[in-house]
C-alpha positions as MATLAB code, in Angstrom:
seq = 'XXXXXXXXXXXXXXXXXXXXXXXXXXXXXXXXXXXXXXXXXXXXXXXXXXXXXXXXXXXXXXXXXXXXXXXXXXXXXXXXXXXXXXXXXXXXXX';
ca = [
     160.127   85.981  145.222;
     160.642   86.135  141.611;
     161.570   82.238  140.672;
     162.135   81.990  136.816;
     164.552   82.842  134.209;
     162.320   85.699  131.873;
     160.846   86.928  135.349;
     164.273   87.769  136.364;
     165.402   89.057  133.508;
     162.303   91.442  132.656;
     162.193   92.868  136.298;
     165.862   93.418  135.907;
     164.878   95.650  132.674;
     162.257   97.301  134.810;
     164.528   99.126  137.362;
     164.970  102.418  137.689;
     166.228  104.996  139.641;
     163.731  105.668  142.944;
     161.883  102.137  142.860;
     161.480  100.530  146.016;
     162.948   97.140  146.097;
     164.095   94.226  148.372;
     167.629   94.078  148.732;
     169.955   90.884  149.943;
     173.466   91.105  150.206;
     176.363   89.073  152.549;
     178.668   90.709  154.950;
     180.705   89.988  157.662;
     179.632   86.265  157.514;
     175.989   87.362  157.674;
     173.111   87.306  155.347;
     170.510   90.266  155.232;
     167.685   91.274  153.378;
     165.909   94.829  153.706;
     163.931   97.668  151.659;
     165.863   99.936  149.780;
     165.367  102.798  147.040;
     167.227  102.208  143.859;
     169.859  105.020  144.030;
     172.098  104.401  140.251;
     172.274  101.798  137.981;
     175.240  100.762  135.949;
     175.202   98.314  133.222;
     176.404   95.188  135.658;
     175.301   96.586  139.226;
     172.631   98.701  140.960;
     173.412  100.612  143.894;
     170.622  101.110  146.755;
     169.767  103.034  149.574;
     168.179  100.791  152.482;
     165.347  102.112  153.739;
     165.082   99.403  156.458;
     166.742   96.039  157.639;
     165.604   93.978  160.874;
     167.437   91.770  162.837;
     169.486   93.108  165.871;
     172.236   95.190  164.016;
     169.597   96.211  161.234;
     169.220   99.803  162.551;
     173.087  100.906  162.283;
     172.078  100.087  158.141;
     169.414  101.949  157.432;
     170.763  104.924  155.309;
     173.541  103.026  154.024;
     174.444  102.804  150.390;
     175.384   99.420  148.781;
     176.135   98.172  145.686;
     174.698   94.640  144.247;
     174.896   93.041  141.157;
     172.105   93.139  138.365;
     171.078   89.894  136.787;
     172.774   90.218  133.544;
     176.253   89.768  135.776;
     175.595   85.904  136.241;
     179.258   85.807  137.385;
     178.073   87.675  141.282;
     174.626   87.062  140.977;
     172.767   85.135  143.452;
     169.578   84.983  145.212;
     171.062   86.030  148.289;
     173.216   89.054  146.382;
     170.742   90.447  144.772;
     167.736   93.105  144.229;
     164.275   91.474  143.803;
     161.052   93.192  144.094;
     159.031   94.460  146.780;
     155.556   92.252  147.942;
     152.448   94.021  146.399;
     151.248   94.258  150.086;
     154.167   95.920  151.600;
     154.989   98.379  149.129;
     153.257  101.493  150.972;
     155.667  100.756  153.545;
     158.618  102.232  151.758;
];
């Protein structure tokens, strides 16, 4: 996981459309985190398609598109609403 400020900010300046990243995002009361492909990006938000979530309702995801907020958009940002980047070791898997 990414931990500091210029980290954060210069992977956010990396992204682009077709990189494989690790996606988190709320809903329904839940938190999840799961690979994605970066699908558009907007100036405050980047919109992903997930490739793969686990947990039990994970599978009924996959395919999905969502829409997070980039880092630049401190007011929705979060470490659990967010994009971050995918481990060295797993990125084959995507």
């Amino acid at each position: 996981m990414v931990d500091n400020l210029f980290e954060l900010s210069s992977f956010d300046r990396s992204l682009t459309a077709g990189m494989p990243v690790l996606a988190n995002w709320s809903q329904g009361g839940f938190s999840y985190t799961g690979k994605a492909r970066i699908v558009k990006l907007q100036r405050q938000s980047v919109e992903v398609k997930l490739v793969s979530v686990g947990g039990e309702n994970g599978a009924r995801l996959v395919g999905k598109i969502i829409e997070l907020p980039r880092f630049s958009d401190q007011t929705r940002w979060s470490s659990r609403n967010c994009v971050q980047p995918v481990a060295k070791n797993s990125s084959q898997l995507l």
